[in-house]
PAVEX-386390 format. One record per residue: residue in one letter; x, y, z of N, C-alpha, C in turn. Coordinates in steps of 0.02 Angstrom, whole numbers, padded with zeros to 5 digits, always signed. Layout:
aXYZXYZXYZ
...
//
This chain:
x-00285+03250+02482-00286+03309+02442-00290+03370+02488
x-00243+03422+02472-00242+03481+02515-00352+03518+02499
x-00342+03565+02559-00378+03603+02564-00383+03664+02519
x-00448+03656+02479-00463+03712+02430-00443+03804+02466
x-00402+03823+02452-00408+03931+02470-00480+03932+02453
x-00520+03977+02493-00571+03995+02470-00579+04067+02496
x-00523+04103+02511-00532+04179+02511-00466+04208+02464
x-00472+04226+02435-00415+04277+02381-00353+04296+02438
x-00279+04289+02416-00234+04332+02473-00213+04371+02479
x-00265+04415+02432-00284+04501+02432-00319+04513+02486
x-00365+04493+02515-00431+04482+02551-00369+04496+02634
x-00420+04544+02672-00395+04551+02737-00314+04524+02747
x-00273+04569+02727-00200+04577+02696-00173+04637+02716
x-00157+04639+02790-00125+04723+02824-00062+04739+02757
x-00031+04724+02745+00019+04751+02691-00003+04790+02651
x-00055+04739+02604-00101+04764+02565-00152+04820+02575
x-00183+04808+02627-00246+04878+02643-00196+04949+02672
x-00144+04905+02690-00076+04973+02720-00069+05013+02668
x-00038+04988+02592-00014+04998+02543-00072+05033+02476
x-00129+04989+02502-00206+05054+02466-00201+05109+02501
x-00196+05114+02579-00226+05189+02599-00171+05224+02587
x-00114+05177+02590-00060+05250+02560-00074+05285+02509
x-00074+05234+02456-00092+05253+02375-00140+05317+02368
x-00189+05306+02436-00226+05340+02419-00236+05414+02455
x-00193+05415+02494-00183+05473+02561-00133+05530+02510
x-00128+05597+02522-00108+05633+02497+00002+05630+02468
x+00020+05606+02528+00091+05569+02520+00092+05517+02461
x+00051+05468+02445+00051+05428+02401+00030+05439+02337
x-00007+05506+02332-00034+05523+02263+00035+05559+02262
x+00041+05588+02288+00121+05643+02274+00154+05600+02244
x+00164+05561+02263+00212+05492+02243+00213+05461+02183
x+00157+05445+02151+00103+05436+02123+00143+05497+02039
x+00136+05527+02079+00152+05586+02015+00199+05610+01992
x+00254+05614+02048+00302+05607+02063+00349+05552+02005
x+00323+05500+02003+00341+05430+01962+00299+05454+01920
x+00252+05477+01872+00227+05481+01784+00293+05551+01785
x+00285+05592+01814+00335+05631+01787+00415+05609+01771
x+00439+05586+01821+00505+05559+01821+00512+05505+01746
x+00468+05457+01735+00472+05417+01696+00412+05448+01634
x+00415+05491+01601+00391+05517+01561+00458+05567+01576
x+00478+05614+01585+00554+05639+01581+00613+05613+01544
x+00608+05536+01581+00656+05505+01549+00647+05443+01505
x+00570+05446+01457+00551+05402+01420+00588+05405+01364
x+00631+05449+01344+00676+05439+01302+00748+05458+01295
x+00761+05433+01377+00829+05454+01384+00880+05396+01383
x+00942+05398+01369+00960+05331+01402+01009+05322+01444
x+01098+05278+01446+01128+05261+01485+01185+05259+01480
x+01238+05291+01516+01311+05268+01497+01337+05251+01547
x+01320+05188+01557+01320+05170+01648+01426+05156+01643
x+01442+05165+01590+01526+05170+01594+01541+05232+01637
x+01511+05298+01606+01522+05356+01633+01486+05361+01712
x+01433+05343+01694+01378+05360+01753+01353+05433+01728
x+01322+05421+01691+01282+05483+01642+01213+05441+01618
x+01168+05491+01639+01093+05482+01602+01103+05532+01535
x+01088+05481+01473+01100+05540+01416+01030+05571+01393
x+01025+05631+01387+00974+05649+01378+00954+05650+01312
x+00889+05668+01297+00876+05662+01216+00917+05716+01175
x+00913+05791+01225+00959+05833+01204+01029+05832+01184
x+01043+05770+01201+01112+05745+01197+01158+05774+01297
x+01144+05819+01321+01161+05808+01386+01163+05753+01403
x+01229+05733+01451+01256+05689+01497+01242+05705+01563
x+01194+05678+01589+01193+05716+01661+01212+05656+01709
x+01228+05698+01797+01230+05657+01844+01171+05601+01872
x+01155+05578+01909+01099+05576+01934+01070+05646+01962
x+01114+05670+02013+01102+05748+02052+01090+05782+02037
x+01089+05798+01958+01118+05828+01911+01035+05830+01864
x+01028+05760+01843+00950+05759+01809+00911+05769+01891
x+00906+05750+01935+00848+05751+01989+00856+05834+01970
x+00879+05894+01973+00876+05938+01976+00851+05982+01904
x+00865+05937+01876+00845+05971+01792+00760+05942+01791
x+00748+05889+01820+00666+05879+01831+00638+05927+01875
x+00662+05955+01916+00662+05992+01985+00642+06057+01942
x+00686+06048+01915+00684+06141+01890+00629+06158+01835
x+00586+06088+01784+00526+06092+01751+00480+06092+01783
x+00481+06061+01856+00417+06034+01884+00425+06047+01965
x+00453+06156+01989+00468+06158+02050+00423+06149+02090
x+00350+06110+02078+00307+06098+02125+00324+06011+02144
x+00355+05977+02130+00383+05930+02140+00452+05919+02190
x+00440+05910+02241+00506+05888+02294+00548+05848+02260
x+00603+05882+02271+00684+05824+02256+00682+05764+02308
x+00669+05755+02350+00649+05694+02386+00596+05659+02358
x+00539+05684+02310+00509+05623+02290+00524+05606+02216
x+00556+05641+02188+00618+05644+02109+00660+05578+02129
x+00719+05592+02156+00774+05560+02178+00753+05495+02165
x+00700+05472+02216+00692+05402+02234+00666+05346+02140
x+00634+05390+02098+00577+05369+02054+00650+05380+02008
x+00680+05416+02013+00743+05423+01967+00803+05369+01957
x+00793+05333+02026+00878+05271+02058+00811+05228+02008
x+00737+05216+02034+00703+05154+01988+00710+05156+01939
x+00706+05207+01897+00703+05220+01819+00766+05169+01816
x+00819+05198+01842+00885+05178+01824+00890+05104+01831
x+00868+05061+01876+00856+05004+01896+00835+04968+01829
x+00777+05006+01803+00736+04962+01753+00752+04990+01664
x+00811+05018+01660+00821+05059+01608+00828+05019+01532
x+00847+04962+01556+00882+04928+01480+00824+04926+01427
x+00859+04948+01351+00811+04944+01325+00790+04883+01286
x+00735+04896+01241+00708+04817+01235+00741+04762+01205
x+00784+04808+01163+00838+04763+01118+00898+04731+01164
x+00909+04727+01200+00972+04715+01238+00978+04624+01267
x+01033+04621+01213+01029+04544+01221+01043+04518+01288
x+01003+04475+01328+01037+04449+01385+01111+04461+01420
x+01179+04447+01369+01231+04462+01381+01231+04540+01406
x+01218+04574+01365+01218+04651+01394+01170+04687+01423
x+01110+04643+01453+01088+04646+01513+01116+04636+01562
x+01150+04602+01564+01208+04596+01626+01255+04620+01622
x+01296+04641+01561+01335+04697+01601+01287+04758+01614
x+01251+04798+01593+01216+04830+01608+01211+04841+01700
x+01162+04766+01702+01166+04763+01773+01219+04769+01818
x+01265+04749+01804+01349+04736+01821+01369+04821+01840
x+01365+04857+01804+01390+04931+01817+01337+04969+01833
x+01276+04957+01829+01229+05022+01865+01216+04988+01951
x+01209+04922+01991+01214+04911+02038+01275+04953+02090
x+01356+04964+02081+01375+04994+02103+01355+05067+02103
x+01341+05081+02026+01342+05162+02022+01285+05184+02099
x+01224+05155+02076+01206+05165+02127+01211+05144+02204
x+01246+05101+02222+01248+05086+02274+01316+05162+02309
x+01358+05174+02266+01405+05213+02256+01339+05309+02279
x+01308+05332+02231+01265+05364+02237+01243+05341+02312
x+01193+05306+02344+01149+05304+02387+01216+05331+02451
x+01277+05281+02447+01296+05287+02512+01341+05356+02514
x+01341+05394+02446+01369+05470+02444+01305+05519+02483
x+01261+05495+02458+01206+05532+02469+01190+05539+02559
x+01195+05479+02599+01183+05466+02642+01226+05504+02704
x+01302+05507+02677+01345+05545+02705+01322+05616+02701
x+01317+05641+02636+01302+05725+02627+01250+05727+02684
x+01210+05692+02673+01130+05692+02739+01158+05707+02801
x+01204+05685+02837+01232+05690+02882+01264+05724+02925
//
């Protein structure tokens, strides 16, 4: 019979104690807030991952570039560098609850390029 764990593999865990002091250092609360805003923004937005449009409740179609900046512009104490990033997740995790398996995957199927399409546009402009 194997050997009982008898310390948690939370317990003295560099990843882990890495990943508290971030949380908890001024960069990580930014972050932190950064993400309730972004996803409270777009708690009732949704997707036309055909177009590559976030639809807004207003009925606006926006870009990604496009909403990072329309959050930007409610909340200019908020960096577009820490928008952007909490904005591609939203998009990641967007489907809503009704969405039968089948169209979870396409779903998935067309927002993986969009963004992969986005990141490596983005990366060039950086440049």
């Amino acid at each position: 019979m194997g050997k009982r764990r008898t310390t948690s593999p939370f317990e003295d865990n560099p990843v882990i104690d890495g990943f508290l002091e971030w949380m908890d250092a001024p960069e990580g609360q930014r972050s932190i807030e950064a993400l309730d805003l972004v996803f409270a923004a777009l708690a009732h937005a949704g997707v036309d991952a055909t177009q590559r449009r976030i639809v807004w409740p207003d009925g606006k179609r926006l870009s990604i570039r496009q909403s990072t900046e329309r959050i930007h512009a409610e909340h200019p104490g908020v960096a577009r560098d820490q928008i952007e990033p909490h904005l591609l997740g939203w998009l990641e995790s967007c489907a809503p609850k009704t969405c039968s398996e089948r169209q979870l995957e396409e779903l998935d199927r067309l927002i993986e390029p969009w963004l992969d399409d986005y990141e490596r546009t983005s990366r060039a402009v950086r440049k």
